[in-house]
OpenMM code with the backbone's topology and positions (N, CA, C; nanometers):
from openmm import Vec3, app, unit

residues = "UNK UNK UNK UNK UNK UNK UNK UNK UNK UNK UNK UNK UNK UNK UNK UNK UNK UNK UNK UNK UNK UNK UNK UNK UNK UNK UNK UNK UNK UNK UNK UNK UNK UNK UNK UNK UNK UNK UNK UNK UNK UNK UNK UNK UNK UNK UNK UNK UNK UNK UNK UNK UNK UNK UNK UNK UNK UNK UNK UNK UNK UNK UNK UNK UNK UNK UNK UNK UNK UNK UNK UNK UNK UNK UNK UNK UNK UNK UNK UNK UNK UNK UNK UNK UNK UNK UNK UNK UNK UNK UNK UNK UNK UNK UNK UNK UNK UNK UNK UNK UNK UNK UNK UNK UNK UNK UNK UNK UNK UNK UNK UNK UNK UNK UNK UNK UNK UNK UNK UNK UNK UNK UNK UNK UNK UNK UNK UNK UNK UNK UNK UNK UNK UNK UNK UNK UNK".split()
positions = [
    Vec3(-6.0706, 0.0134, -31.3490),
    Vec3(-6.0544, 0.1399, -31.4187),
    Vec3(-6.1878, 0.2139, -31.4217),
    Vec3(-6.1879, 0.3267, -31.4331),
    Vec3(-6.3077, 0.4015, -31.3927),
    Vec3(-6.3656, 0.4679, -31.5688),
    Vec3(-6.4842, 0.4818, -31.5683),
    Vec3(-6.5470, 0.5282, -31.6445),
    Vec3(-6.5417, 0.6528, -31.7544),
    Vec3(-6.5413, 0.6720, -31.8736),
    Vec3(-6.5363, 0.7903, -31.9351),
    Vec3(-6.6794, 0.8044, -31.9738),
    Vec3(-6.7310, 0.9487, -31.9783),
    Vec3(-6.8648, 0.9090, -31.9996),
    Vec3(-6.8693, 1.0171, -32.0459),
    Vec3(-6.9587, 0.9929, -32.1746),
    Vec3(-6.9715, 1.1160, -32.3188),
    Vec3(-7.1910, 1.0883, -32.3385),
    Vec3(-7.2270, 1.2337, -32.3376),
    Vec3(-7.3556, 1.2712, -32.3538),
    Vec3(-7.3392, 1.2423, -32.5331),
    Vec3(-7.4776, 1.2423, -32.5179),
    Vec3(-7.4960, 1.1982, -32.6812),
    Vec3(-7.7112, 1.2191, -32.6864),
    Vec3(-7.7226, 1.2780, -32.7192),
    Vec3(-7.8839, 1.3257, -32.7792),
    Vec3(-7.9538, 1.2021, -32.9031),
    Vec3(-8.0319, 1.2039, -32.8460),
    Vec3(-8.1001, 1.1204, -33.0092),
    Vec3(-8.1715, 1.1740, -33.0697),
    Vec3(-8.1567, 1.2026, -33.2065),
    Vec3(-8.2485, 1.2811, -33.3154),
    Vec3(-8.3026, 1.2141, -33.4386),
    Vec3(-8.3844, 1.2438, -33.4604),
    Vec3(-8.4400, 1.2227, -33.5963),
    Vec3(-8.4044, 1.0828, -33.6906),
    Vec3(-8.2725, 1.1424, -33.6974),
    Vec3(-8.2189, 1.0593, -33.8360),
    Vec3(-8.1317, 0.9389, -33.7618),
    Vec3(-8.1555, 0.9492, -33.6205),
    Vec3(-8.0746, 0.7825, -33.5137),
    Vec3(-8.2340, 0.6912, -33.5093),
    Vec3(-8.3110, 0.7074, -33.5406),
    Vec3(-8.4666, 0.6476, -33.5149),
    Vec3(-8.4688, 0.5722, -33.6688),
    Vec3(-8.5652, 0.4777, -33.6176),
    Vec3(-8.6475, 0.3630, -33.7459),
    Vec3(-8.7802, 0.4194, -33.7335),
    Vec3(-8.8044, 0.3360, -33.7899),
    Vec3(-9.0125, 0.3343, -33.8570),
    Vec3(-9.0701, 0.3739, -33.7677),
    Vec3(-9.0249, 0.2459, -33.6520),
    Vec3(-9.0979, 0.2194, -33.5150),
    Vec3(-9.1140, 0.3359, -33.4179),
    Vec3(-8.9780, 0.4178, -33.4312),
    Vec3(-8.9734, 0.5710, -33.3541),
    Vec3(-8.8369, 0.5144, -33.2496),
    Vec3(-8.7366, 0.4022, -33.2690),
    Vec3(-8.6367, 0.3752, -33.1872),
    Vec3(-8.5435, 0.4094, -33.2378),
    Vec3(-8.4509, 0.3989, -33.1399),
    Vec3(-8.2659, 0.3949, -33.2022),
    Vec3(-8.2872, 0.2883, -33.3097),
    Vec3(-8.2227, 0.2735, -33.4028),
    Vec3(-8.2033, 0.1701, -33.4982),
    Vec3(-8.0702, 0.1163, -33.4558),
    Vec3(-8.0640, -0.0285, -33.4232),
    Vec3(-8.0072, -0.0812, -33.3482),
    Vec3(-7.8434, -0.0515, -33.3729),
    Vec3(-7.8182, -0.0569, -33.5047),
    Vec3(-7.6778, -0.0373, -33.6108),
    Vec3(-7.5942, 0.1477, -33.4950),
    Vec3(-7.7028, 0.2259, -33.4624),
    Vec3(-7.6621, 0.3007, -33.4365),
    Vec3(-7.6090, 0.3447, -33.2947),
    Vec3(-7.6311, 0.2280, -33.2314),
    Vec3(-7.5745, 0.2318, -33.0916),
    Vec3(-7.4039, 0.2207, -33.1478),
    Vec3(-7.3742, 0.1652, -33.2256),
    Vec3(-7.2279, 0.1591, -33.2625),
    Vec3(-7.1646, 0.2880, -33.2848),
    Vec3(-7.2469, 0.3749, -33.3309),
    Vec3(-7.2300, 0.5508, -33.4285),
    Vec3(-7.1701, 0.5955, -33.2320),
    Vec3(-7.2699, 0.5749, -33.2008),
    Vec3(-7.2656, 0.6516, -33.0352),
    Vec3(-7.1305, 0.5911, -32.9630),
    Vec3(-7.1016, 0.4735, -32.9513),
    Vec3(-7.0294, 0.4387, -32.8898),
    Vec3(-6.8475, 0.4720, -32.9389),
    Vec3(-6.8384, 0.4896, -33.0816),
    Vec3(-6.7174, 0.5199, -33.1266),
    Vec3(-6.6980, 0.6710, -33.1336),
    Vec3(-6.8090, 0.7760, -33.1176),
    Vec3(-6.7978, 0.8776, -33.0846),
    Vec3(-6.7343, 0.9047, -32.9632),
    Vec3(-6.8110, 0.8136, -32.8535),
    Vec3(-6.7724, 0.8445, -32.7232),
    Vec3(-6.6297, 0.7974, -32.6860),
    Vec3(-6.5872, 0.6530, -32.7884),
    Vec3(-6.4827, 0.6409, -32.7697),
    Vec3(-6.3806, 0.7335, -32.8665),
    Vec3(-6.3855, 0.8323, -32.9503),
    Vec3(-6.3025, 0.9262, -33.0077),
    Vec3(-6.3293, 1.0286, -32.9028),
    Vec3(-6.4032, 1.0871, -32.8643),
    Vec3(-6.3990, 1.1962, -32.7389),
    Vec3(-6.3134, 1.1185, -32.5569),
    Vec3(-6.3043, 1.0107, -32.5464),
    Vec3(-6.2255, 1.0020, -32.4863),
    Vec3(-6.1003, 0.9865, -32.4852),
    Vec3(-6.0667, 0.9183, -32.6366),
    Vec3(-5.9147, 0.9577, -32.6468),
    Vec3(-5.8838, 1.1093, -32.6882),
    Vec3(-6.0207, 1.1975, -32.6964),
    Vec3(-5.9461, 1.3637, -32.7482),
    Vec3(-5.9782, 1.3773, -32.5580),
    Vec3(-6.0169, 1.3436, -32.4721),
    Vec3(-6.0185, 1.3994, -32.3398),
    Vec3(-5.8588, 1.3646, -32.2578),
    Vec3(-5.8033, 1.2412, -32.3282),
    Vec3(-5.6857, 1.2293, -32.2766),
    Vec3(-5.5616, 1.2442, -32.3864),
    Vec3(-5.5808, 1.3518, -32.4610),
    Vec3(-5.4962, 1.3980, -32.5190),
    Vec3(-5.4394, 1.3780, -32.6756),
    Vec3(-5.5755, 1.2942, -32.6953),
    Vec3(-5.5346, 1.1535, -32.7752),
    Vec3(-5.6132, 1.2477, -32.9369),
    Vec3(-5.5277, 1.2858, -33.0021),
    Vec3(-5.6070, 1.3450, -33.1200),
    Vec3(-5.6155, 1.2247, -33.2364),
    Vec3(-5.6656, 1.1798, -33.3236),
    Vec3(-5.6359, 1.0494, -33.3870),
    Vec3(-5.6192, 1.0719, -33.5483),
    Vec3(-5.6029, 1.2693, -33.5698),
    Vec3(-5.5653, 1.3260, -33.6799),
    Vec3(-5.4209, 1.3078, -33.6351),
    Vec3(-5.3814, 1.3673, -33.5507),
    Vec3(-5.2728, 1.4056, -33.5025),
    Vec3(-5.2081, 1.2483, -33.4942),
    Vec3(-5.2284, 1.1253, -33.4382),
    Vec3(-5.1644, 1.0599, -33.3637),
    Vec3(-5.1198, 1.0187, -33.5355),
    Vec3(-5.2297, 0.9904, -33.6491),
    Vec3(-5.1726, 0.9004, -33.7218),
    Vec3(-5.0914, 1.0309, -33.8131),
    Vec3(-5.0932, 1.1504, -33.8136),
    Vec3(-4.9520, 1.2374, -33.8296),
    Vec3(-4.8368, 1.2220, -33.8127),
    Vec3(-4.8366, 1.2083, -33.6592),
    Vec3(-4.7154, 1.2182, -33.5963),
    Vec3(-4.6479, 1.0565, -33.5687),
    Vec3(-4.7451, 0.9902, -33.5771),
    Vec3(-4.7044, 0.8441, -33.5711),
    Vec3(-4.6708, 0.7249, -33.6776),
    Vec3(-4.7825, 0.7419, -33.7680),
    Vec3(-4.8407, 0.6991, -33.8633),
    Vec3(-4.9542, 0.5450, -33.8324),
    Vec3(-4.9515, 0.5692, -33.7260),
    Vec3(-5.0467, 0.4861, -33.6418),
    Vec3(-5.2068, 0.5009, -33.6368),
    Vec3(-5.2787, 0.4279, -33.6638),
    Vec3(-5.3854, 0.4587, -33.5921),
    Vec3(-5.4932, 0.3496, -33.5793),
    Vec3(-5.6138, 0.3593, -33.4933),
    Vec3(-5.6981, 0.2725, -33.4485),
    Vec3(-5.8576, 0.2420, -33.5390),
    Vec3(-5.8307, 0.0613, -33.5386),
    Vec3(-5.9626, 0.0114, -33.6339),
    Vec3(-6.0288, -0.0442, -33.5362),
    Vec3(-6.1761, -0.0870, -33.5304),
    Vec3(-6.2122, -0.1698, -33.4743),
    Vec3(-6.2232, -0.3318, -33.5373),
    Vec3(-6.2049, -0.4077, -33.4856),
    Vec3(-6.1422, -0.5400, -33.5133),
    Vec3(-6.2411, -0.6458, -33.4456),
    Vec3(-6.3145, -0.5997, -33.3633),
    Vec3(-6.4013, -0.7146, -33.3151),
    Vec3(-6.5281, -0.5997, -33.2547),
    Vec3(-6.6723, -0.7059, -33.2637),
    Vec3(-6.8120, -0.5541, -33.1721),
    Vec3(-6.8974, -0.6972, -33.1166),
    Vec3(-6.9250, -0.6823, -33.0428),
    Vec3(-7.0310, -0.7391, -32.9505),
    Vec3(-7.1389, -0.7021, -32.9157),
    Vec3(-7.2449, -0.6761, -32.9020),
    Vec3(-7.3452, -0.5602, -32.9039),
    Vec3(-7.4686, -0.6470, -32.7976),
    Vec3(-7.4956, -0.6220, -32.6836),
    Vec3(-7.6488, -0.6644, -32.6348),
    Vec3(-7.7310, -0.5287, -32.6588),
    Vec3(-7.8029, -0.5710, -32.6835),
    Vec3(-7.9486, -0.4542, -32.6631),
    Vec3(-8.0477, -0.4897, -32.5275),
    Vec3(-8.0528, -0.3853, -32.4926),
    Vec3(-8.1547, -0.4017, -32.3418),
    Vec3(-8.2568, -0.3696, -32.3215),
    Vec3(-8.3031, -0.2190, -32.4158),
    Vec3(-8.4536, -0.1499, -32.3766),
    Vec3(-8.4063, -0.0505, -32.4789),
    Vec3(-8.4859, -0.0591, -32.5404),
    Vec3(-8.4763, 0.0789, -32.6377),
    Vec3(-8.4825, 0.2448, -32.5953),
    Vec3(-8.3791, 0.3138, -32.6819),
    Vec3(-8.3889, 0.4668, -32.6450),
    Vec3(-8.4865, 0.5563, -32.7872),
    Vec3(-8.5842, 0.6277, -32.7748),
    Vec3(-8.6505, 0.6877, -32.8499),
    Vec3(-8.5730, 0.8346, -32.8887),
    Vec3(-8.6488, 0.9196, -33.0213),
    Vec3(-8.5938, 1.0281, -33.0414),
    Vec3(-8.6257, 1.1038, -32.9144),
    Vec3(-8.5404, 1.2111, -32.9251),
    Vec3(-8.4959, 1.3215, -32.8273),
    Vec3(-8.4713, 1.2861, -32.6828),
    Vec3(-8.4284, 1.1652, -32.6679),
    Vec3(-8.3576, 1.0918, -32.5209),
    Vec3(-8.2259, 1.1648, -32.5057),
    Vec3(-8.1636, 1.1518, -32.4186),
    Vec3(-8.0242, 1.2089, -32.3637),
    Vec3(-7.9441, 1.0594, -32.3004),
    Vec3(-7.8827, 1.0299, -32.4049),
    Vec3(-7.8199, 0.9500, -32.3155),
    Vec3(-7.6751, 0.9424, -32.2971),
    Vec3(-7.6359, 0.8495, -32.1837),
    Vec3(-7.4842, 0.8356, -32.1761),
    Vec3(-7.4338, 0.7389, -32.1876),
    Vec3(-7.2873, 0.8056, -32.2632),
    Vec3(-7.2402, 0.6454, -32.3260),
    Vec3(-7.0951, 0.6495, -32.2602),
    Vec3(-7.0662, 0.5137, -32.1951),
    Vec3(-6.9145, 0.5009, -32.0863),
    Vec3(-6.8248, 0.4116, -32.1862),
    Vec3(-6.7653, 0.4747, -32.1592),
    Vec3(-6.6022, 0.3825, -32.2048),
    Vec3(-6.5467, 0.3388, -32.0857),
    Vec3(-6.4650, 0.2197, -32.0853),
    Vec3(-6.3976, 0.1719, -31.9846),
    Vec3(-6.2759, 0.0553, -32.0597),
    Vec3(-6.1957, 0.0616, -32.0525),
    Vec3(-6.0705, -0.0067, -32.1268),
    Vec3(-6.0724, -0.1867, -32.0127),
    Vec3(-6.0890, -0.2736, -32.1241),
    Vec3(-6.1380, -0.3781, -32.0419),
    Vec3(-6.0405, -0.4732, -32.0063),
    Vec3(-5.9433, -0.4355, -32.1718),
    Vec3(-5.8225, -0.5311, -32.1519),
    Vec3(-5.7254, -0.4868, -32.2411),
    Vec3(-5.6031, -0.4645, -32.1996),
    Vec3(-5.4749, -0.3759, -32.2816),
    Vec3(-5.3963, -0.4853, -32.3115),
    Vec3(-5.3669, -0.4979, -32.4672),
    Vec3(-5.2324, -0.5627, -32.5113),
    Vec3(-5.0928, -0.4662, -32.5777),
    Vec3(-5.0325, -0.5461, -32.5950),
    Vec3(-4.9524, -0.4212, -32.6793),
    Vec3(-4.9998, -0.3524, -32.8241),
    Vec3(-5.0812, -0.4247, -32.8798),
    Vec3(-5.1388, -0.3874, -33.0279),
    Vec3(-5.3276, -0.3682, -33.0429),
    Vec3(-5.3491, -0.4046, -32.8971),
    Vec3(-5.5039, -0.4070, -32.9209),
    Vec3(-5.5200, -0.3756, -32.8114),
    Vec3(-5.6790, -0.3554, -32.7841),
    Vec3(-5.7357, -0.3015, -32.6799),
    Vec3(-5.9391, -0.3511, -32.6644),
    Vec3(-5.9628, -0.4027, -32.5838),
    Vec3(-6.0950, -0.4524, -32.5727),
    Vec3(-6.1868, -0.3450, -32.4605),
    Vec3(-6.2366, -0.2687, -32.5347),
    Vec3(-6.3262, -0.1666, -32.5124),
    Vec3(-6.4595, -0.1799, -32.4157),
    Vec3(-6.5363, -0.1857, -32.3324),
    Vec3(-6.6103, -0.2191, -32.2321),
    Vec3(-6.7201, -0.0725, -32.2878),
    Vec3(-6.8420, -0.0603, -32.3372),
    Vec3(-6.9289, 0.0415, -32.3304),
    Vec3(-7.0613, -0.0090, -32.2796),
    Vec3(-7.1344, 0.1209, -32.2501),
    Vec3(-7.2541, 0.1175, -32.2298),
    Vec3(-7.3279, 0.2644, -32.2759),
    Vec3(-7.4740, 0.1990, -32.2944),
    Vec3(-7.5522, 0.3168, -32.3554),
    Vec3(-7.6977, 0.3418, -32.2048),
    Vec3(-7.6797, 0.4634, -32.1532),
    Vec3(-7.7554, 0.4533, -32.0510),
    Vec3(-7.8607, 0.5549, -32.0961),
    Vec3(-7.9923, 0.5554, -32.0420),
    Vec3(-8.0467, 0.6865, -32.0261),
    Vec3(-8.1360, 0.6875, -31.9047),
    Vec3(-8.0944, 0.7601, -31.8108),
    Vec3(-8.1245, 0.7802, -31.6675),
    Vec3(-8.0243, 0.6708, -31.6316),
    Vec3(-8.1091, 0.6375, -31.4994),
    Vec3(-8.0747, 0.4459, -31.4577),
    Vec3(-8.0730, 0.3496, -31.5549),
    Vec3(-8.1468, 0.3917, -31.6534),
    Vec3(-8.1842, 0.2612, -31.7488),
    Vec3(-8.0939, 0.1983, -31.8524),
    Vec3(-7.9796, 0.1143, -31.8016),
    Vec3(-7.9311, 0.0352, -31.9312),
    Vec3(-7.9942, 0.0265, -32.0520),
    Vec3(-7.9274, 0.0435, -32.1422),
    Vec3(-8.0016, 0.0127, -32.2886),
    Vec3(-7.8918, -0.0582, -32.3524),
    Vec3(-7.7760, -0.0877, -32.3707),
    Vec3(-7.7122, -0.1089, -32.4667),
    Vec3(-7.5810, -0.1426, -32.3543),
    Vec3(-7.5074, -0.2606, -32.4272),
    Vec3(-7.3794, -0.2753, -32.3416),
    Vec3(-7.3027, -0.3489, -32.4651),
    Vec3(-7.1717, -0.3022, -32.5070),
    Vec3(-7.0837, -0.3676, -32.6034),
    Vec3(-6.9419, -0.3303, -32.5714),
    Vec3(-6.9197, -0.4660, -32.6712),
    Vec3(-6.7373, -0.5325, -32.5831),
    Vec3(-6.7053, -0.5042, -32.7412),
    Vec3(-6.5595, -0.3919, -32.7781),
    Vec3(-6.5298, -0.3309, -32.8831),
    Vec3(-6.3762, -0.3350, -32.8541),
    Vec3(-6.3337, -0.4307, -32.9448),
    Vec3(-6.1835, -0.4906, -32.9828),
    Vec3(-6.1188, -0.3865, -33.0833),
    Vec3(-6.0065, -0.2802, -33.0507),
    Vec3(-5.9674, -0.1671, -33.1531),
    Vec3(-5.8439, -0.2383, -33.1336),
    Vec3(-5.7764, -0.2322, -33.2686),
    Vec3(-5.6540, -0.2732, -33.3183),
    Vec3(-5.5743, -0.2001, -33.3249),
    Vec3(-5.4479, -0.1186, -33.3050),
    Vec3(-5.3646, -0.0387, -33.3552),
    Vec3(-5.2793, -0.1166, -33.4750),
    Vec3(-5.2916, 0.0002, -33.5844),
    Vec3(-5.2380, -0.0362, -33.7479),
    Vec3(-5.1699, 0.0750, -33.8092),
    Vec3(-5.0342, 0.0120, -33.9036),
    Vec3(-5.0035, 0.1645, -33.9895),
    Vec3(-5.1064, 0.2182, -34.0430),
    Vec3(-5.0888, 0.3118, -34.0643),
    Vec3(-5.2406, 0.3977, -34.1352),
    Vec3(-5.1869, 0.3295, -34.2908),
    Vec3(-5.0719, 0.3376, -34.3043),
    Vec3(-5.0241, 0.3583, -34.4999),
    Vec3(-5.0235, 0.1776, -34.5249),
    Vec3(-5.0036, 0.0709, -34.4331),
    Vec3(-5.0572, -0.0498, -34.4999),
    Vec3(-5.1546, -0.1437, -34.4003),
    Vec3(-5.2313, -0.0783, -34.3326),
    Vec3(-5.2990, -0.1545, -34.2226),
    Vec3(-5.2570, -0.2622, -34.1590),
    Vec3(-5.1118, -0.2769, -34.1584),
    Vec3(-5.0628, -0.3899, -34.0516),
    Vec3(-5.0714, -0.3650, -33.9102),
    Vec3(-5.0945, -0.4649, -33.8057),
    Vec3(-5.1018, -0.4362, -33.6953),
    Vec3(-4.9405, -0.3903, -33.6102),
    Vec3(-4.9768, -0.3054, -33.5833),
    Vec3(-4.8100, -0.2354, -33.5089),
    Vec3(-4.8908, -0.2366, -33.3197),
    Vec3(-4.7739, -0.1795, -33.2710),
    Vec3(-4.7337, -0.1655, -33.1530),
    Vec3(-4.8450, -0.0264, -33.0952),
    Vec3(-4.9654, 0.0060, -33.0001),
    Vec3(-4.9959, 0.0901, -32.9616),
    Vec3(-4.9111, 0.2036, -32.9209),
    Vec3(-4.8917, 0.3157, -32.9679),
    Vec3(-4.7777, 0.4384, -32.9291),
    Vec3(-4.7514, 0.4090, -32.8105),
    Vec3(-4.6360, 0.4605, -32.7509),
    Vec3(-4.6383, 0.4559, -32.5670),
    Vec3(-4.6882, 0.5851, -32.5631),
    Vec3(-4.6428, 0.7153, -32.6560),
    Vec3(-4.7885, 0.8123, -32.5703),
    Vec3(-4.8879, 0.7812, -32.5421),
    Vec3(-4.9574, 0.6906, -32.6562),
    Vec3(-5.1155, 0.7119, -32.6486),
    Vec3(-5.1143, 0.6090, -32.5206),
    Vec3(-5.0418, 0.4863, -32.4687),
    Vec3(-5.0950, 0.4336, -32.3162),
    Vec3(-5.0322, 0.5225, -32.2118),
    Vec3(-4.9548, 0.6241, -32.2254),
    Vec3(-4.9154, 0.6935, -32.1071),
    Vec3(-5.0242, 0.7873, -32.1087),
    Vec3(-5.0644, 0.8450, -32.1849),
    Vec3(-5.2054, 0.9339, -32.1820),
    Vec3(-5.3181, 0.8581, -32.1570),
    Vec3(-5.3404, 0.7801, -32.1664),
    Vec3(-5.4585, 0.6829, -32.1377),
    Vec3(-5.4345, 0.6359, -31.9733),
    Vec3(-5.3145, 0.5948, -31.9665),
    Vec3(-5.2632, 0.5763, -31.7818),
    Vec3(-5.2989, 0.7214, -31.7527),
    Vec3(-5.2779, 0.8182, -31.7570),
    Vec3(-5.3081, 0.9532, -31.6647),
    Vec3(-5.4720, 0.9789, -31.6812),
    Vec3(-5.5038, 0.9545, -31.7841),
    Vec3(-5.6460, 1.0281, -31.7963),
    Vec3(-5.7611, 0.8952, -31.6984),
    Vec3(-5.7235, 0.7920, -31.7116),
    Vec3(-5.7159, 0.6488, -31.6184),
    Vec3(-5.6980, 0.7189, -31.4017),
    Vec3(-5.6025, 0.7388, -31.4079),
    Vec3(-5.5492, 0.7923, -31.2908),
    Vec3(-5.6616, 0.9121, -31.2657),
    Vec3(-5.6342, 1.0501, -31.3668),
    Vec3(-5.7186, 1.1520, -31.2917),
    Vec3(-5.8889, 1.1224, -31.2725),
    Vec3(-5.9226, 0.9652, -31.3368),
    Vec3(-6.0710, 0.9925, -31.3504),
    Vec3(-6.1472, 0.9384, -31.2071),
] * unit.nanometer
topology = app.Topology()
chain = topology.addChain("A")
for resn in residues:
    res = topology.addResidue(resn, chain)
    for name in ("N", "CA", "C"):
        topology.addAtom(name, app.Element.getBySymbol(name[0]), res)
């Protein structure tokens, strides 16, 4: 499966003492990028748990760190869907800036009622939109 890949800036208030990302915040970046790829394939997650009453937790994070990114870096962060069940989904990211790996994490999202957090069934929209946006990438 091919790559989604969401820009993301580092400022000010993503930095520690030292002048780095603070490590906690590679997570901030990566669930951004993964909410902009489900709004790139159609996937609103106001809307889904509206119309569904469904929606997505994360349930498991894995996190390596590789080389640190400083304030005002540009970096890019990929989504890639690593492994599909019917109720979960194991998330594949990375945090790049240039060539340079910095960050790589394996992110387990659960689909749950929104009204008692039990684990339910992923919508079939949201994997038929995820199969096309999959396909056109």
């Amino acid at each position: 499966m091919n790559a989604f890949g969401f820009p993301v800036r580092v400022y000010w208030e993503d930095t520690d003492a030292g002048g780095v990302v603070f490590y906690a915040n590679y997570l901030k970046f990566f669930e951004r990028a993964r909410t902009e790829w489900l709004r790139a394939a159609g996937v609103g997650q106001q809307q889904l748990r509206e119309d569904t009453g469904a929606m997505f937790v994360v349930a498991e994070v894995s996190t390596r760190y590789l080389s640190a990114a400083k304030l005002d870096d540009m970096l890019h962060i990929t989504v890639r869907v690593e492994e599909q069940g019917a109720a979960s989904m194991v998330i594949a990211q990375e945090a790049w800036r240039g060539d340079t790996l910095l960050a790589q994490g394996r992110i387990r999202i659960g689909c749950v009622q929104a009204a008692s957090l039990k684990p339910c069934r992923i919508p079939k929209q949201v994997l038929a939109a995820l199969s096309v946006a999959d396909s056109a990438a």
